[in-house]
C-alpha positions as CSV (number, residue, x, y, z in Angstrom):
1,X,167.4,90.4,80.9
2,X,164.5,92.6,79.9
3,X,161.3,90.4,79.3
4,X,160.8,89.3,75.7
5,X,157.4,87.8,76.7
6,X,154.8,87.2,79.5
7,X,154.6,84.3,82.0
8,X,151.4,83.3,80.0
9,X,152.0,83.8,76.2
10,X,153.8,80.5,74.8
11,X,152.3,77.7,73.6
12,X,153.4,74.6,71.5
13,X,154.0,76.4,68.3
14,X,157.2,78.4,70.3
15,X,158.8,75.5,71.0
16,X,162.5,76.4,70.3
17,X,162.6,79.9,70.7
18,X,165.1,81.2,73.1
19,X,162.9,83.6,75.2
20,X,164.0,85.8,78.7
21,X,160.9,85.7,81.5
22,X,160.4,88.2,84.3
23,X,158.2,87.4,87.4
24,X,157.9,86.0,90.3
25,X,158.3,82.2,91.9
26,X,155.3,80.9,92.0
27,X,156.0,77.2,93.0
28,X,159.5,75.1,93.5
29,X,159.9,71.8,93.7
30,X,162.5,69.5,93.0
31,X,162.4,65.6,91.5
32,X,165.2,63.7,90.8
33,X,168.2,66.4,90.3
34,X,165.9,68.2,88.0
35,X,164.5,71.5,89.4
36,X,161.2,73.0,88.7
37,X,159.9,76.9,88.7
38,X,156.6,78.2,88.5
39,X,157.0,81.7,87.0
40,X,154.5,84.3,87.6
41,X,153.3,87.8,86.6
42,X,149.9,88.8,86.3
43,X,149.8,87.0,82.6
44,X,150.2,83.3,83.7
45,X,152.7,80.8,84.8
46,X,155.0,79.2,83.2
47,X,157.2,76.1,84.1
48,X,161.0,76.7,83.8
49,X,163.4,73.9,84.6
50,X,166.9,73.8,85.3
51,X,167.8,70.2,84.2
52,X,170.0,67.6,86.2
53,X,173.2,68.9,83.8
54,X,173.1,72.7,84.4
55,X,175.9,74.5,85.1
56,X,177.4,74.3,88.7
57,X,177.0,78.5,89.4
58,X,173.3,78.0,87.6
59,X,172.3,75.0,90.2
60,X,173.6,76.9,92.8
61,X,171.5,79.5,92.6
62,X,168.4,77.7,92.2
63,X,169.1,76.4,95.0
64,X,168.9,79.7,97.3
65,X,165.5,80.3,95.2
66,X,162.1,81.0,97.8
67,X,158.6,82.0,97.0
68,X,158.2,85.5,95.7
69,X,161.9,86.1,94.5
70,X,161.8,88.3,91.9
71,X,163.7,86.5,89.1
72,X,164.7,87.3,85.0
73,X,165.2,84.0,83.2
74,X,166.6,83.7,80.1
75,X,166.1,80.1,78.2
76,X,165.0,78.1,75.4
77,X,161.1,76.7,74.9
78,X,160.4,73.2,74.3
79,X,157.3,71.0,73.9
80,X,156.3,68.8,77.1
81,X,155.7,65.3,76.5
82,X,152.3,64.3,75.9
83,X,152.4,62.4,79.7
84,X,153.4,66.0,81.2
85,X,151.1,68.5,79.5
86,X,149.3,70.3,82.4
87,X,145.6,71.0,81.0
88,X,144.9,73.2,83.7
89,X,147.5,75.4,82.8
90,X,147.2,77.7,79.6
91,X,150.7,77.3,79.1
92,X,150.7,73.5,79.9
93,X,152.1,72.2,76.8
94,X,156.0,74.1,77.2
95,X,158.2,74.4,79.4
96,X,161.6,76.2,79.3
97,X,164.7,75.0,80.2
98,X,166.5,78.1,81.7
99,X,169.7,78.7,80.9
100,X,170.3,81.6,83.1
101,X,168.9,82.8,86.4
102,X,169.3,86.7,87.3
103,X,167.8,87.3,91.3
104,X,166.2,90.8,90.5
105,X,165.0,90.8,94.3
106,X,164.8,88.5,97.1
107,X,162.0,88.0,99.6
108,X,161.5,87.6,102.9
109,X,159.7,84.8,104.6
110,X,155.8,85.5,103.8
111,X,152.9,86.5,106.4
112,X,150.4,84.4,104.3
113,X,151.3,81.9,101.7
114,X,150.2,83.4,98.2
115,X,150.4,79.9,96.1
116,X,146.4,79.1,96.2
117,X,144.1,80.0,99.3
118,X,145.8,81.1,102.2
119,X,143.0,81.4,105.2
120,X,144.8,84.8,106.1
121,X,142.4,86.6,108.2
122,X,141.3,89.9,106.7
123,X,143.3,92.3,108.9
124,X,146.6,90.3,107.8
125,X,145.5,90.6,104.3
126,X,145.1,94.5,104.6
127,X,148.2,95.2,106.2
128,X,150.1,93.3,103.3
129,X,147.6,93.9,100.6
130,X,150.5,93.9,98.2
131,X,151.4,90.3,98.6
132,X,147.5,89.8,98.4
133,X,146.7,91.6,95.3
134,X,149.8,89.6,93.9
135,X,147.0,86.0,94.3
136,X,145.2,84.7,91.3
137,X,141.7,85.5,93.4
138,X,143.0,89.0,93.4
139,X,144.6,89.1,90.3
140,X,140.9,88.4,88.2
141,X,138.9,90.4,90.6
142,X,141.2,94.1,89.8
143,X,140.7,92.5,86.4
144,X,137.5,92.5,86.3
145,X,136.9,96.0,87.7
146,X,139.0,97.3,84.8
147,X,137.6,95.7,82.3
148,X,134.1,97.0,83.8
149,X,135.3,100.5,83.7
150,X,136.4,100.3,80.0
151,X,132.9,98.6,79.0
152,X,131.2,101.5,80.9
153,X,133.2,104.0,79.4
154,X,133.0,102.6,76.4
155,X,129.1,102.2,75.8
156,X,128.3,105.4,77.1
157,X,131.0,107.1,75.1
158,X,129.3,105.3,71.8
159,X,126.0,106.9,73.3
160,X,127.5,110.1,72.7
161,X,127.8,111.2,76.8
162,X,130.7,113.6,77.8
163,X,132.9,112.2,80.4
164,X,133.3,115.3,82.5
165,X,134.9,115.3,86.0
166,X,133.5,117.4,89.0
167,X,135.2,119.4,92.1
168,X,136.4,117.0,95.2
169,X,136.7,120.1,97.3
170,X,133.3,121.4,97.1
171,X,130.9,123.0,100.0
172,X,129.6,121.2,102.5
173,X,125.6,120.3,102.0
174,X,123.2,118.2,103.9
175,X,123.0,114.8,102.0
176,X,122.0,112.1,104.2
177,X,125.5,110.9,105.6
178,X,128.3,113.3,107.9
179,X,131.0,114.9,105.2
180,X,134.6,114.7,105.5
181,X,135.9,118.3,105.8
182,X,139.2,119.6,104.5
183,X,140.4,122.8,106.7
184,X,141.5,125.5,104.4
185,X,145.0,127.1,105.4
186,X,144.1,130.3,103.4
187,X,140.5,131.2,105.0
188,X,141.2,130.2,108.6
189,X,137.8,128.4,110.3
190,X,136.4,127.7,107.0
191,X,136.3,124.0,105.1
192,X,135.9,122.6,102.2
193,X,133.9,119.3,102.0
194,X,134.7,115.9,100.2
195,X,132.0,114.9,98.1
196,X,129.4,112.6,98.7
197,X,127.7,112.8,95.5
198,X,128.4,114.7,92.6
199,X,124.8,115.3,92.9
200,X,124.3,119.2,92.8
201,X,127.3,119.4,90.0
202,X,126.4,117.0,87.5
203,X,122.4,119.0,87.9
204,X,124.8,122.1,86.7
205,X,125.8,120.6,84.2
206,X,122.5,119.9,82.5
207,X,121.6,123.7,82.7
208,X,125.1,124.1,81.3
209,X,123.5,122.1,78.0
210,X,125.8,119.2,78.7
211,X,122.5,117.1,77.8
212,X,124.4,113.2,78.1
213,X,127.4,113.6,81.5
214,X,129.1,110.7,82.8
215,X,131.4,110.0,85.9
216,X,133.3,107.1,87.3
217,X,133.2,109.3,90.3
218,X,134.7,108.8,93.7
219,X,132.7,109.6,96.8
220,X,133.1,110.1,100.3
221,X,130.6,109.4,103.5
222,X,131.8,109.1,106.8
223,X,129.2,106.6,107.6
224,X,129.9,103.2,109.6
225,X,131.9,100.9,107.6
226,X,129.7,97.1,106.4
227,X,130.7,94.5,103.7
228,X,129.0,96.7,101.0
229,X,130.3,99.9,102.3
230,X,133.1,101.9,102.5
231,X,134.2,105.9,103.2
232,X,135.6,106.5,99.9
233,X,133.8,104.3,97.2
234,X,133.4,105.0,93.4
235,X,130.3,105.8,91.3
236,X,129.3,105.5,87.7
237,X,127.5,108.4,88.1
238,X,124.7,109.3,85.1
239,X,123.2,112.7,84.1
240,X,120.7,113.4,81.0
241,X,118.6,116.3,80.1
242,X,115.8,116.3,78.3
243,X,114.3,112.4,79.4
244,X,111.8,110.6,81.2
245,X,112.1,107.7,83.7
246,X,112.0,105.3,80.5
247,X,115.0,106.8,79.1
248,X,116.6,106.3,81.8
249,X,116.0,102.9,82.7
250,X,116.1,101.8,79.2
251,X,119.9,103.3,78.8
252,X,120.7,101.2,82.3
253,X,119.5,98.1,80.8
254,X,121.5,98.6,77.7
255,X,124.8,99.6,79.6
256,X,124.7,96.4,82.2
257,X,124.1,94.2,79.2
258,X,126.9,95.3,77.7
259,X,129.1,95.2,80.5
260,X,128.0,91.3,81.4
261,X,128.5,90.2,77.5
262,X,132.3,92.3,77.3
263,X,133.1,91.5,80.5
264,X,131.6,87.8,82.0
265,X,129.9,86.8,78.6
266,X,127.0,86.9,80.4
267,X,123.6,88.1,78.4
268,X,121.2,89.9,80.5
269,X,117.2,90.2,79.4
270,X,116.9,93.6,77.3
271,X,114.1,94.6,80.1
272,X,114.7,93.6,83.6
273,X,111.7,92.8,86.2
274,X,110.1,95.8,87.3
275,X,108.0,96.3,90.8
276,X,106.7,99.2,92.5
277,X,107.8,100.2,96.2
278,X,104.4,99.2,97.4
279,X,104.8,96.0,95.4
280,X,108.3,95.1,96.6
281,X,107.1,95.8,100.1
282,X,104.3,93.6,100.1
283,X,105.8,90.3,98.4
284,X,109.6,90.6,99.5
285,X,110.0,92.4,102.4
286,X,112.2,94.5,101.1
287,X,112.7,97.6,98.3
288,X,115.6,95.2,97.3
289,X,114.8,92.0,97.0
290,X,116.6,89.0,95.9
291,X,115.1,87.4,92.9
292,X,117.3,84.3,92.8
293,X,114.6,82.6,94.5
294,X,110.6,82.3,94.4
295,X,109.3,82.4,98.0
296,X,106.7,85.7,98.0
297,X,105.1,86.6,100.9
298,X,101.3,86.5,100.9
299,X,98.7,88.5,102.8
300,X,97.4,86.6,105.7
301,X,94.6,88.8,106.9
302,X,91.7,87.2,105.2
303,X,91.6,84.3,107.1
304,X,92.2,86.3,110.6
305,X,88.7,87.0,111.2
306,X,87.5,83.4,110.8
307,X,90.5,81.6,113.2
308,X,90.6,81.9,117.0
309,X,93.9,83.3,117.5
310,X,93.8,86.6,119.4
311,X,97.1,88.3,119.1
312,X,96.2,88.2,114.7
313,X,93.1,90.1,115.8
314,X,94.6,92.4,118.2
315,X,97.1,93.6,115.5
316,X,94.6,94.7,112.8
317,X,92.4,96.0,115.3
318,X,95.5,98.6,116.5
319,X,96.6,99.3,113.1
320,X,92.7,100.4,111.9
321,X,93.2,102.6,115.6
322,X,96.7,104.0,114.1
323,X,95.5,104.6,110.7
324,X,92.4,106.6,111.8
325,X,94.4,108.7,114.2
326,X,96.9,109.7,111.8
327,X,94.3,110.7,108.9
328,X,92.9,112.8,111.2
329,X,95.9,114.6,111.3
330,X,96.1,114.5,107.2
331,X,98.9,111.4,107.5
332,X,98.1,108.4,105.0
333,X,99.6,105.5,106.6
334,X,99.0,101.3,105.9
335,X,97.8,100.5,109.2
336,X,98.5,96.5,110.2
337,X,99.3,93.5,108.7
338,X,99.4,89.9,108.9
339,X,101.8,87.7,106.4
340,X,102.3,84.7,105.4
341,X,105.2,82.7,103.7
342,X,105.1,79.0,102.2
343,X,108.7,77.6,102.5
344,X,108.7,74.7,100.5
345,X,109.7,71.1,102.0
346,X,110.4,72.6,105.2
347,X,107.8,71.1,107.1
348,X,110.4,68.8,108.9
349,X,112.2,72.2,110.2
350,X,112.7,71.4,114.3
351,X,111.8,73.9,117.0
352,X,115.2,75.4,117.0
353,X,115.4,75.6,113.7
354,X,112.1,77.9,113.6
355,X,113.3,79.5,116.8
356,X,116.3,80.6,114.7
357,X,113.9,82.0,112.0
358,X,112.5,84.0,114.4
359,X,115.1,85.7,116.2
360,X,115.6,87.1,112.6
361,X,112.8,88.6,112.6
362,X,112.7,89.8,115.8
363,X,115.7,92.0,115.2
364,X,113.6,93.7,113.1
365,X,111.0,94.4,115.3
366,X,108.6,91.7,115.1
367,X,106.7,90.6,118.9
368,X,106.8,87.0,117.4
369,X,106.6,84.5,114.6
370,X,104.2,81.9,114.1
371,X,104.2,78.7,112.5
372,X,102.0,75.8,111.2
373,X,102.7,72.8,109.1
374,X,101.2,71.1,106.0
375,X,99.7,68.1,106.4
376,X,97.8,65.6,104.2
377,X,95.1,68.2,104.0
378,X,95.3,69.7,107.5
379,X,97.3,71.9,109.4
380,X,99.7,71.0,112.2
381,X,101.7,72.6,115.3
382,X,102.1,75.9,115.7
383,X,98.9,77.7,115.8
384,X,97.7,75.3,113.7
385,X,94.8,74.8,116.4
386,X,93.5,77.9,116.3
387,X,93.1,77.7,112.3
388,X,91.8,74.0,112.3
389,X,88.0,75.1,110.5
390,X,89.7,76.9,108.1
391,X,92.9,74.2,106.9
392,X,91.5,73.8,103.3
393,X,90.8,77.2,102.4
394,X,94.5,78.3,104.0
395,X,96.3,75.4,102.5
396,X,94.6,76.1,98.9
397,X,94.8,80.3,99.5
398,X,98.3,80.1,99.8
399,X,99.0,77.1,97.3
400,X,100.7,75.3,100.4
401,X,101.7,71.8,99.8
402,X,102.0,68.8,101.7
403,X,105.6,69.1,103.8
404,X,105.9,72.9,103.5
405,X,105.8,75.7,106.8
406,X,104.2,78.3,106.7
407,X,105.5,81.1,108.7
408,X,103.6,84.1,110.0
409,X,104.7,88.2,111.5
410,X,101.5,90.0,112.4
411,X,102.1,93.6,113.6
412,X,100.2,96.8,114.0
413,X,102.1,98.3,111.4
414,X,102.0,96.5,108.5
415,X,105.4,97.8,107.4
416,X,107.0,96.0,110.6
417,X,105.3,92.4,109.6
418,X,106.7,93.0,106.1
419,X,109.9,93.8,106.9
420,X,110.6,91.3,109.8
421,X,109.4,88.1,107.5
422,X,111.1,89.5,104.7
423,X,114.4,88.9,106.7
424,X,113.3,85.8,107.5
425,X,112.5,85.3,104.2
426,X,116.5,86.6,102.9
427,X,117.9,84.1,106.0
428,X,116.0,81.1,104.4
429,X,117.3,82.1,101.0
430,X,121.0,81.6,102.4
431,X,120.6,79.0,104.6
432,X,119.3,76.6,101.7
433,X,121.3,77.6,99.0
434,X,119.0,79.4,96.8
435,X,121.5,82.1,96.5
436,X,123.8,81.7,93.6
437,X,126.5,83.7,93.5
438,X,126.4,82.7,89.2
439,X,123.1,83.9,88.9
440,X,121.9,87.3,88.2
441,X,118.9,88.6,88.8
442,X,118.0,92.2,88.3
443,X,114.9,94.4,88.5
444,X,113.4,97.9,88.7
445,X,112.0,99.0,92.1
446,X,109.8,102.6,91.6
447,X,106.9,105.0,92.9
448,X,109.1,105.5,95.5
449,X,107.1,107.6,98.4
450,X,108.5,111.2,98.0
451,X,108.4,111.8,101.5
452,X,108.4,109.8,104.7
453,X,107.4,111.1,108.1
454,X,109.6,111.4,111.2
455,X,107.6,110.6,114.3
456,X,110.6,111.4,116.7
457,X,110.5,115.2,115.5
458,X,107.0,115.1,114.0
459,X,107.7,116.2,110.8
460,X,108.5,115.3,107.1
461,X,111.3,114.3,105.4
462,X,112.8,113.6,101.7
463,X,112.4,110.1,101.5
464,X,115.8,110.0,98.8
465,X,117.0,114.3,98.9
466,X,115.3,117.1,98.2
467,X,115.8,117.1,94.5
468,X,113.6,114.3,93.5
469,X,110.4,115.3,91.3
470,X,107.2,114.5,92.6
471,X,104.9,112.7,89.9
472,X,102.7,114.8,88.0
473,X,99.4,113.5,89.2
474,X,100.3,114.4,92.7
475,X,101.3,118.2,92.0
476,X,98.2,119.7,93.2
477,X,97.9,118.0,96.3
478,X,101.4,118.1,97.1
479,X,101.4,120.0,100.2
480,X,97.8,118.6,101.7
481,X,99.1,115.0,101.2
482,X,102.4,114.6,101.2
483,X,102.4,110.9,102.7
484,X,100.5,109.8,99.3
485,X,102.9,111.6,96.9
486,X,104.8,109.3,94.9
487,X,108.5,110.4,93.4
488,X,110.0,110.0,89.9
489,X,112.2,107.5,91.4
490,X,113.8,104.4,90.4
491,X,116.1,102.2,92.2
492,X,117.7,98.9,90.8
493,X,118.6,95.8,92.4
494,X,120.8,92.9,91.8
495,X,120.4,90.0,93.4
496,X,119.3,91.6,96.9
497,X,121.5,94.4,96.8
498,X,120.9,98.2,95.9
499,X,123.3,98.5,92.6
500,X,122.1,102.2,91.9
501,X,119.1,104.6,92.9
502,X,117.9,107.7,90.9
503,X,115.3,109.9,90.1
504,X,114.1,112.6,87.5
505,X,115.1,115.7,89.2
506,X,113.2,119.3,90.2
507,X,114.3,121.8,87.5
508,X,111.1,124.2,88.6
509,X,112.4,126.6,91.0
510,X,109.0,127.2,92.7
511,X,108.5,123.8,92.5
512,X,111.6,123.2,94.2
513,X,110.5,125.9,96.8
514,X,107.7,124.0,98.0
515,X,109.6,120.6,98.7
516,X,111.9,122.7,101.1
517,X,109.1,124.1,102.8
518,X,107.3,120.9,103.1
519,X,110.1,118.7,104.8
520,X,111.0,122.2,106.8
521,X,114.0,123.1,105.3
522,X,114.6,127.0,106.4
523,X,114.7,129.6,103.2
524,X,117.6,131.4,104.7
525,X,119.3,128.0,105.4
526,X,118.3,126.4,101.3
527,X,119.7,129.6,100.0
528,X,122.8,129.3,102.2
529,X,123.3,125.4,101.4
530,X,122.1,124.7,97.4
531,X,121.8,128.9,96.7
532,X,124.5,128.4,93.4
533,X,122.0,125.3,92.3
534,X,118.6,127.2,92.7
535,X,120.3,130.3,91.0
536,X,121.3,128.2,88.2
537,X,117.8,127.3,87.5
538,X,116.8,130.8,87.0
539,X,118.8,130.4,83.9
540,X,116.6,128.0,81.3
541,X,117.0,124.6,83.2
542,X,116.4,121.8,81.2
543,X,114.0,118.5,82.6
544,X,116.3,116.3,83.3
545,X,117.2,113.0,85.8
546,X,119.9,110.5,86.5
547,X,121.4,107.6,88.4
548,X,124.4,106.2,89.8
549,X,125.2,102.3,90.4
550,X,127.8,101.7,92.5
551,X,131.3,100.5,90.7
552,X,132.5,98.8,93.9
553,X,129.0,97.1,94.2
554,X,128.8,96.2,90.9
555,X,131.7,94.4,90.4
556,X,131.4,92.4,93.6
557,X,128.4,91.0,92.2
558,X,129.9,90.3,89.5
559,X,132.6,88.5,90.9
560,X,130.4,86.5,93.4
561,X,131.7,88.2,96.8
562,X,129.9,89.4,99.0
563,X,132.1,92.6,100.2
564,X,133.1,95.7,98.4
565,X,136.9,95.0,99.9
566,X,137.3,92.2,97.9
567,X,137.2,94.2,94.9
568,X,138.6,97.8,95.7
569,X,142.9,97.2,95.8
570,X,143.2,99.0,98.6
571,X,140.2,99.3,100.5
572,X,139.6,100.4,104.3
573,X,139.0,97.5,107.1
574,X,135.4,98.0,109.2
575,X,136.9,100.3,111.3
576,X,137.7,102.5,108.7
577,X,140.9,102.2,108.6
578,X,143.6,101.4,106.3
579,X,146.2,98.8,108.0
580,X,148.8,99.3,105.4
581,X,149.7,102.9,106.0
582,X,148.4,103.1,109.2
583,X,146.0,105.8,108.2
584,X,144.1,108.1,110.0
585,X,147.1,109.1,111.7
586,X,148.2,112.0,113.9
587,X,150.1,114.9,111.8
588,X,153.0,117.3,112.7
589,X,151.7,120.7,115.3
590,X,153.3,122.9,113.0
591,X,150.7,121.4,110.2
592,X,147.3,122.0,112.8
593,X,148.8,125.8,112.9
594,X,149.0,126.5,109.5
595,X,145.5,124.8,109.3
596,X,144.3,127.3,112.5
597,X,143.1,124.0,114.3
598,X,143.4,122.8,117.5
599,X,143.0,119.3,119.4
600,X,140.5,118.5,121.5
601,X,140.8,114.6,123.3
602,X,137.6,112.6,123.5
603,X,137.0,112.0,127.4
604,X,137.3,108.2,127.5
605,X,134.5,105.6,126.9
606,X,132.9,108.1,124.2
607,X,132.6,106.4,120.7
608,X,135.0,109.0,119.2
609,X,137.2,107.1,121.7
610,X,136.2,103.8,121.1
611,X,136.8,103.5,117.7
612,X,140.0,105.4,117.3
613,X,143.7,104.0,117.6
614,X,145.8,104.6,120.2
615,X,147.2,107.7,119.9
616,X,144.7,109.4,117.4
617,X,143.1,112.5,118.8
618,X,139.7,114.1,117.3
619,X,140.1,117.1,116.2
């Protein structure tokens, strides 16, 4: 009863071969004495049916058949009559009329039902992620993630890089998010880290004149858990030597447009949109912004001085006071800002509705929001009042129409009013359906700041890590100015989402040197943490910079989802936690003493508490 073909291979032209299906039952029904089977594997389905005449022991034991038995079927295909052909079905026009039924397993009632959309909640579909991956949803979205691995594999291969893998036990190095440490049982009190990169590695690899390195890499961060995040996620991580940021970018653009024609038949522009930090800042909100929708942001500030209202004033006047006070300690920052965005037709928005709008942008920050409305020429509600002398200019400055809002942050940092409307800006972009999930919208976000200062400890920081190359211009002023140095960095975005992020990397080890010593990072303490890296490029290193989208990203996107889970087969909930095995769990004593470790309970109420299971010490 071994399968001589798939659930979704016949057609018409097989009509009258005798055939032997494995799979699963999909769908039962029965009409008139005649009994019906939906067949499924991950193929298709096909319709088998055991007709009114069947044998006694073969109507029997259709009979006992449930959802999700595993069954063999052996039978003959024949042609459905015109009036029966299922279009929707790709094996609508045949049926076969079984002629024996092995059970090849049995199953018990189901959690969820698995015959269309189930409304399981997420926690139920973890637990039995089995029986979920078994749904059609499922089914295309694993698909799909395949199929994207082989394009990628496939275009870079042609492009002549290496696929060479990397260590997953590897030292433990400050990259921007807490490691996952492996004791070792050999060198007691010693670990090994999980990595959250391959960063330092595939930089190896360059000096080791492997000039084009690919990875579908896996990573590990123990960071919170979101929609778009996970501890383990996977990487198409990218290395060349020898390139500039063009190279790069150009080879990205090549690789997605190959994966959306292979995989979605999708073509993709052969240059995406491209906007600097600064840029992205200013008109979105955002270093990510999603281009699915118009809606820019516009600077408000000229038409502050002319108007009446005090708190517009009050901000620029603070952020002039910030801005001076930090150039006179050598810090270039923006000082305040006052924005502006036109939402179109919105005019009729009610109080609560613009009440909602700006609790979003509160939560990042933002004392307030105010509003106006267009008129037939004028200006209403809202502050409206206090702009009244200057309606026409503001209505034709910000090519406002009759029935739009306008919507306004102001804020003593200008990076806070940009921010906090450019939420507001994302909300209104969901709540009106400008987001299609069949749309894709890409660009290039870069001059990323190299550095960014950290006013809680008064001191500079690596903006991405400590690798990134400052542009050339900014070499010589490097350590005088660090706040106006710009990086060799490139980020790009899909439809509001960071898919990848990555720079052209330090191969200078003085270079090098002075980065550490501007964002304070300790000689002793570099040479201890990235020693084998900075040796290395003693050695002849090559120029040379990468980047890495995110697989797991990616191919949400792709699928129109807007969580990683949905497209990793057997993903961690938002606890971080995996509900089918029940992992993390506690392990054996005899294990922790081999290991040289010890267990130490959280005092209850701590957050290593809180978000632990019952029973599951720290250690």
């Amino acid at each position: 009863m071994k399968r001589t073909v798939t659930c979704g291979a016949l057609r018409k032209a097989d009509a009258g071969k005798k055939v032997t299906l494995n799979g699963w039952v999909h769908r039962k029904r029965e009409h008139g004495g005649i009994s019906f089977i939906n067949l499924r594997d991950r193929y298709g389905v096909t319709q088998v049916v055991v007709d009114d005449g069947a044998p006694a022991e073969l109507a029997s034991l259709t009979a006992e058949l449930r959802n999700e038995y595993c069954l063999a079927i052996e039978g003959t295909v024949r042609a459905r009559p015109d009036s029966m052909i299922n279009p929707e079905m790709d094996t609508g026009e045949i049926e076969v009329a079984a002629e024996k039924i092995v059970i090849l397993s049995r199953a018990e009632v189901l959690p969820f039902q698995i015959d269309g959309e189930s409304g399981a909640k997420e926690e139920l579909r973890l637990k039995y992620r089995y029986l979920d991956l078994r749904t059609a949803s499922m089914q295309r979205k694993i698909k799909l993630r395949s199929d994207v691995a082989f394009a990628v594999r496939e275009y870079l291969t042609a492009g002549g890089f290496y696929e060479i893998e990397t260590p997953t036990f590897i030292r433990s190095t400050p990259e921007g998010a807490r490691d996952y440490l492996v004791p070792s049982r050999l060198y007691a009190g010693q670990f090994y880290a999980l990595p959250q990169s391959p960063q330092l590695y595939k930089q190896i690899l360059m000096v080791a004149g492997f000039d084009k390195y690919f990875q579908i890499a896996r990573c590990y961060r123990d960071e919170d858990a979101r929609g778009d995040r996970q501890p383990e996620f996977t990487q198409i991580d990218i290395e060349m030597s020898f390139v500039g940021r063009e190279d790069i970018l150009s080879m990205v653009e090549g690789l997605m447009g190959h994966i959306f024609k292979k995989t979605l038949n999708t073509s993709l522009p052969a240059q995406f949109k491209r906007y600097s930090y600064d840029e992205a800042m200013e008109l979105f909100g955002t270093d990510k912004p999603d281009l699915r929708f118009d809606m820019k942001m516009q600077d408000f500030s000229p038409y502050v001085a002319g108007g009446e209202f005090q708190a517009f004033k009050d901000a620029l006047a603070a952020g002039e006071a910030d801005k001076a006070a930090a150039a006179a300690k050598g810090i270039t920052i923006s000082g305040g800002g006052v924005k502006a965005l036109v939402v179109p037709g919105k005019g009729d928005y009610s109080r609560k509705q613009i009440e909602e709008l700006e609790a979003q942008a509160k939560i990042y920050k933002a004392k307030g929001m105010a509003w106006m409305k267009v008129g037939a020429g004028i200006l209403e509600g809202g502050v409206s009042k206090f702009f009244a002398s200057q309606a026409a200019d503001i209505i034709k400055g910000l090519g406002a129409k009759q029935g739009d809002l306008i919507l306004i942050v102001a804020d003593s940092k200008r990076r806070i009013a940009n921010t906090a409307l450019g939420a507001v800006r994302s909300k209104l972009g969901r709540d009106l359906g400008l987001c299609d999930p069949a749309k894709f919208e890409f660009a290039w976000i870069v001059d990323f700041p190299l550095f960014e200062f950290n006013e809680d400890e008064n001191r500079w920081e690596a903006a991405h890590h400590m690798f990134s190359y400052p542009q050339g211009k900014y070499h010589a002023t490097l350590e005088q100015d660090p706040g106006a140095v710009k990086g060799d960095l490139y980020d790009l975005v899909l439809n509001g989402f960071e898919l990848a992020s990555g720079s052209i990397r330090i191969h200078d080890p003085d270079l090098q040197k002075k980065i550490f010593k501007i964002v304070g990072f300790d000689p002793a303490e570099a040479e201890s943490k990235f020693g084998f890296l900075t040796e290395a490029f003693k050695y002849g290193a090559p120029p040379h910079g990468g980047i890495a989208p995110g697989l797991d990203r990616l191919v949400m996107l792709m699928a129109g989802e807007t969580s990683i889970r949905e497209v990793i087969a057997f993903p961690k909930n938002s606890f971080a936690q995996s509900p089918l095995d029940d992992s993390p769990n506690t392990v054996s004593q005899e294990q922790l003493n081999e290991l040289h470790l010890s267990i130490v309970q959280p005092k209850a109420g701590t957050p290593a508490d809180l978000h632990r299971s019952e029973g599951s010490p720290s250690v």
